[in-house]
GUPANU-221580 format. One record per residue (C-alpha): residue number from 1; residue in three letters; chain; x, y, z. Coordinates in steps of 0.5 Angstrom, whole numbers. Layout:
BEGIN
{pt NUM,"ala","A",{X,Y,Z}}
...
This chain:
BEGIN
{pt 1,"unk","A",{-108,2,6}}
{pt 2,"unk","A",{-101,-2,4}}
{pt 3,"unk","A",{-96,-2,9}}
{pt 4,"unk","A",{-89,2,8}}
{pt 5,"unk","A",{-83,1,13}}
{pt 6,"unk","A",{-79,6,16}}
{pt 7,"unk","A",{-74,3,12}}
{pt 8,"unk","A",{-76,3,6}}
{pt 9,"unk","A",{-78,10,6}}
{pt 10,"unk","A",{-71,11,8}}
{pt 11,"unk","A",{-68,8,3}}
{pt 12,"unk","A",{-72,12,-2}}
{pt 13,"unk","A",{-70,18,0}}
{pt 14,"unk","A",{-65,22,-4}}
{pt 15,"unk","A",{-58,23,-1}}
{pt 16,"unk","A",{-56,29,3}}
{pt 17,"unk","A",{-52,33,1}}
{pt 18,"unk","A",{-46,34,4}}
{pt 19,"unk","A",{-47,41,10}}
{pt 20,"unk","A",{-43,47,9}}
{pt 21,"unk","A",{-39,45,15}}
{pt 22,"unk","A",{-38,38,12}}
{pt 23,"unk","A",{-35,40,6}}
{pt 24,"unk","A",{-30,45,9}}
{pt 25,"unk","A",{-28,40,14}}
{pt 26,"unk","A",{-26,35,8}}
{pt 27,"unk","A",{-22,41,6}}
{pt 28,"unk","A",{-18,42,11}}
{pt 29,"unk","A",{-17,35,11}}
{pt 30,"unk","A",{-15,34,5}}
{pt 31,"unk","A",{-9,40,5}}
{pt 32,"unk","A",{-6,38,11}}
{pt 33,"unk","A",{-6,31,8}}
{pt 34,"unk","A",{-2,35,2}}
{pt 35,"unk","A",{2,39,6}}
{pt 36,"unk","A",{4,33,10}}
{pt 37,"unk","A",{6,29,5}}
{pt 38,"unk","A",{10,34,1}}
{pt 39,"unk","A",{13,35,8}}
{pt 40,"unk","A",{14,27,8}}
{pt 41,"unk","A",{18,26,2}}
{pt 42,"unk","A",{23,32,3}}
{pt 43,"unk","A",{24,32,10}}
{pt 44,"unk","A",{23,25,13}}
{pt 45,"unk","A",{19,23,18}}
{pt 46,"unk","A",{23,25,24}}
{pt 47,"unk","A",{24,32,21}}
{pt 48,"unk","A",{18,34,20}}
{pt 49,"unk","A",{13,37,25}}
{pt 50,"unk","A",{6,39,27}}
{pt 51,"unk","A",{8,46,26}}
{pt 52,"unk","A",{10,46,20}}
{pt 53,"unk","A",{5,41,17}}
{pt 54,"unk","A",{0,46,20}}
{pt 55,"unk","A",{4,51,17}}
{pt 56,"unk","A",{5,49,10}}
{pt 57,"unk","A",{-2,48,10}}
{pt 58,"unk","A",{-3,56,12}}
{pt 59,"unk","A",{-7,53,18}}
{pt 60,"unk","A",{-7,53,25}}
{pt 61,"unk","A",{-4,47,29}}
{pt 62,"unk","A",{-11,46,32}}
{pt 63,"unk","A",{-15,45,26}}
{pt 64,"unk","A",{-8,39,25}}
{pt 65,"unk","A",{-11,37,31}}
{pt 66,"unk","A",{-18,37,30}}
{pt 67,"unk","A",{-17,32,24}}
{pt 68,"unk","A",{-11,28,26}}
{pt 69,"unk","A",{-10,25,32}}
{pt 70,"unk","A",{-2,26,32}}
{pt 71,"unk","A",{3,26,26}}
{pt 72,"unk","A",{3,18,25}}
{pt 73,"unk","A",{-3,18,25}}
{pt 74,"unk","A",{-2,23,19}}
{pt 75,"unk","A",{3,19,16}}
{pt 76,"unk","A",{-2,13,16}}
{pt 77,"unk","A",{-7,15,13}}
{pt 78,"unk","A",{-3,18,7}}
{pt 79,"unk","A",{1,10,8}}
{pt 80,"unk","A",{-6,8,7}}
{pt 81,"unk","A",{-7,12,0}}
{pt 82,"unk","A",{-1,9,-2}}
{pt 83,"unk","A",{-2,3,-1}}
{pt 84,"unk","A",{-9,2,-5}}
{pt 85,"unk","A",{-5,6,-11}}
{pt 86,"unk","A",{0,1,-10}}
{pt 87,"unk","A",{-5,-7,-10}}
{pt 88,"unk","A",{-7,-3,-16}}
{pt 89,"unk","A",{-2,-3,-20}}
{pt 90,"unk","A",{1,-9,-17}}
{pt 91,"unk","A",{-6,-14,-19}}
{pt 92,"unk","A",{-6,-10,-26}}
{pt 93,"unk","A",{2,-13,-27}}
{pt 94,"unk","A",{0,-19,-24}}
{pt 95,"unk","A",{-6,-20,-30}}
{pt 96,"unk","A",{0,-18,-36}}
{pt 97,"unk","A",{6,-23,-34}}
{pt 98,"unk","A",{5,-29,-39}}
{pt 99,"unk","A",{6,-34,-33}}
{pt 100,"unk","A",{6,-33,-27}}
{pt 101,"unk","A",{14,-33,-26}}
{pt 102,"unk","A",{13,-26,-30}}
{pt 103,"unk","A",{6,-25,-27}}
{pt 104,"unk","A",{11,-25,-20}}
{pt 105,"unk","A",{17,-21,-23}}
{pt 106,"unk","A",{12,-16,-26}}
{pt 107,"unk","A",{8,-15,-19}}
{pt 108,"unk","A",{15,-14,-15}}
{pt 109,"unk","A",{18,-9,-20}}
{pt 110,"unk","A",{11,-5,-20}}
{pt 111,"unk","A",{13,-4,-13}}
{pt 112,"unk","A",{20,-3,-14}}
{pt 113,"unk","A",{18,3,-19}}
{pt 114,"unk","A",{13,6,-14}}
{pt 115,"unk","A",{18,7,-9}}
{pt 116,"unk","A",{23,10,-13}}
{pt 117,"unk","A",{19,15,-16}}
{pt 118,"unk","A",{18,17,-7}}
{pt 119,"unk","A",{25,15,-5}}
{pt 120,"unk","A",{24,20,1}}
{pt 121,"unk","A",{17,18,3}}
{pt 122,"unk","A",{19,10,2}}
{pt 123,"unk","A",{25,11,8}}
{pt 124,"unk","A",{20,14,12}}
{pt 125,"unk","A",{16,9,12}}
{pt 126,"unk","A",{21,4,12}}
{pt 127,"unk","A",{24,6,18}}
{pt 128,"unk","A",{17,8,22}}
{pt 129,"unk","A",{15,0,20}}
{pt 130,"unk","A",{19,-2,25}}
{pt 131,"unk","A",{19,2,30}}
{pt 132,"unk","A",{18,-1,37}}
{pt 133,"unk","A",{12,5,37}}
{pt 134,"unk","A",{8,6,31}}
{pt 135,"unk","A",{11,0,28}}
{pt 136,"unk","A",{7,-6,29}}
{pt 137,"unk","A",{0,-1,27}}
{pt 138,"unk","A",{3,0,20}}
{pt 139,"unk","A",{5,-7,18}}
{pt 140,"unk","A",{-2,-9,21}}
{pt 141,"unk","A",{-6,-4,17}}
{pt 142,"unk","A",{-11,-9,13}}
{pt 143,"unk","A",{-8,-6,5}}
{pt 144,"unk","A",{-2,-10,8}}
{pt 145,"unk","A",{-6,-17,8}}
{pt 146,"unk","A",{-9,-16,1}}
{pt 147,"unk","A",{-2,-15,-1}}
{pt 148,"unk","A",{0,-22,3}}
{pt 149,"unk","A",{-6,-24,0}}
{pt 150,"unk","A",{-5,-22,-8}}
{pt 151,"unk","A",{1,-26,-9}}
{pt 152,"unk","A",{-3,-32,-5}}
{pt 153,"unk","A",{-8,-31,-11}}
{pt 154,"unk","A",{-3,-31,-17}}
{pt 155,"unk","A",{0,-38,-14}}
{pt 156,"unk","A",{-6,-40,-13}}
{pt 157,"unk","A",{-9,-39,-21}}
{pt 158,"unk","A",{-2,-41,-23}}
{pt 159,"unk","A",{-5,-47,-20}}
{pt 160,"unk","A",{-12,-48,-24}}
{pt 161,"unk","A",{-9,-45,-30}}
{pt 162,"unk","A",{-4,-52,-30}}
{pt 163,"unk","A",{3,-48,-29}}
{pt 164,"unk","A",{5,-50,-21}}
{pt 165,"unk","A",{3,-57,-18}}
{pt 166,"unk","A",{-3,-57,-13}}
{pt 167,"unk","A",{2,-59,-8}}
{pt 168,"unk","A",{5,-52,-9}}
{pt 169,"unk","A",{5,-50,-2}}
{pt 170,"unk","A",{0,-44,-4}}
{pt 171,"unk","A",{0,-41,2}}
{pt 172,"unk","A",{8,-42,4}}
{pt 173,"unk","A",{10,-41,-2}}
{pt 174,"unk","A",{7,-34,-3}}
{pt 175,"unk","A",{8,-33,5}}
{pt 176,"unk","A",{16,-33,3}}
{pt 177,"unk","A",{15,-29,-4}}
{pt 178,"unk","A",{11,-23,0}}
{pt 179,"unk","A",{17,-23,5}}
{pt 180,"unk","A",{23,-23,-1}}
{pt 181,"unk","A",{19,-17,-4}}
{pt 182,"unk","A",{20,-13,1}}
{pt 183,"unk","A",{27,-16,3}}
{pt 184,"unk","A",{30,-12,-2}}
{pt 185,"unk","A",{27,-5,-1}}
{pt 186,"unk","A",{33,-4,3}}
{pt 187,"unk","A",{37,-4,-3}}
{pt 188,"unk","A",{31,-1,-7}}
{pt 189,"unk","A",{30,5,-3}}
{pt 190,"unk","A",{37,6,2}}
{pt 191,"unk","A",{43,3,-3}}
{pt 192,"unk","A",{41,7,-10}}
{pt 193,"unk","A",{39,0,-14}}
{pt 194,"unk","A",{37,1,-20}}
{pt 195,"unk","A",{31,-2,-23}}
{pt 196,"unk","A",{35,-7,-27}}
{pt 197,"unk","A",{39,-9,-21}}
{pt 198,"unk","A",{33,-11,-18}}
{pt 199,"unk","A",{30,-15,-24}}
{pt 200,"unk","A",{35,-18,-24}}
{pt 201,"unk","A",{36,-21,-16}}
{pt 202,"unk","A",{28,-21,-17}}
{pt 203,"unk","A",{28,-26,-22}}
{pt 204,"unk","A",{33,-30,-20}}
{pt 205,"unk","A",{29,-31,-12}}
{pt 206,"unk","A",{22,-32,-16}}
{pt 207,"unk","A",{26,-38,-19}}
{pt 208,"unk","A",{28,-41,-14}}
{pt 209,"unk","A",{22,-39,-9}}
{pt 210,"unk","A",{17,-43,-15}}
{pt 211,"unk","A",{23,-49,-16}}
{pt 212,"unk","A",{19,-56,-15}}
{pt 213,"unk","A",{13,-52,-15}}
{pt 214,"unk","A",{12,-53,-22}}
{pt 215,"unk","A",{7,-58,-25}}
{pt 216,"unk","A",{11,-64,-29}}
């Protein structure tokens, strides 16, 4: 009689779907996350409570608390989606510069443009960065280092591809390119900069930031 591990049969069994119970929680997860966004955007961080995300969701604070821990814990997750949406379209413009300085331009002015169409969402999160509380968990959050490590990976194909010397300093380089991106969100999101304004000072800094760099 051939012998068939407990393993195998539980790889061969179809999913389960989803309880009732589940799905009603994913639910109530769901519209709290939309009423605290919403909340987010129009109200800030600060002036947005529990109570009214509870509210506008048209559930208690408890069923807020059964699914969330407390309102960073909220903002996380909703910084989390944004941050996917955000690598996303930061790695499609990556792939449509013709070199890699457009490559780079293309990838900040991507983020540039999410922000803006979010302004109050992108103060927020600004200012909770850097928050002595919640701030050192946001920046920490893993969809942060694959945003570091998507500027590593353009250098680094410029590199094979001839564009930029191998002693380009990939690493470092890449490092200060992340670093000057997020330096002008003060002016993206805080100082009414126009998209314009912003190419521009962008692609005057990947100039300089790439200088010696390039092969040849």
């Amino acid at each position: 009689m051939k012998h068939i591990s407990p393993n195998s049969v539980a790889a061969d069994a179809p999913a389960r779907a989803p309880t009732r119970r589940a799905l009603a929680k994913q639910q109530t997860r769901l519209k709290v996350l939309a009423a605290a966004r919403r909340l987010f955007s129009e109200q800030g961080y600060e002036g947005a409570t529990i109570r009214d995300i509870a509210s506008a969701a048209g559930m208690s604070t408890g069923a807020v608390f059964a699914n969330f821990t407390d309102k960073s814990d909220l903002f996380r997750e909703i910084m989390v989606d944004d941050i996917e949406a955000l690598i996303a379209s930061m790695r499609e413009a990556a792939e449509r510069g013709r070199n890699v300085e457009d490559g780079l331009l293309k990838m900040f002015m991507a983020g540039y443009t999410f922000y803006k169409t979010r302004l109050q969402l992108a103060r927020a999160a600004f200012s909770v960065s850097w928050d002595k509380d919640g701030g050192p968990t946001l920046r920490g959050l893993p969809n942060n280092l694959i945003m570091q490590d998507l500027f590593t990976e353009t250098l680094a194909n410029a590199v094979t591809r001839g564009e930029l010397s191998q002693e380009a300093e990939v690493k470092l380089r890449s490092q200060m390119l992340f670093d000057t991106y997020l330096s002008n969100f003060p002016q993206a999101i805080f100082e009414g900069w126009s998209l314009d304004a912003l190419q521009a000072r962008s692609r005057d800094q990947i100039r300089i930031l790439l200088a010696g760099a390039r092969r040849g």
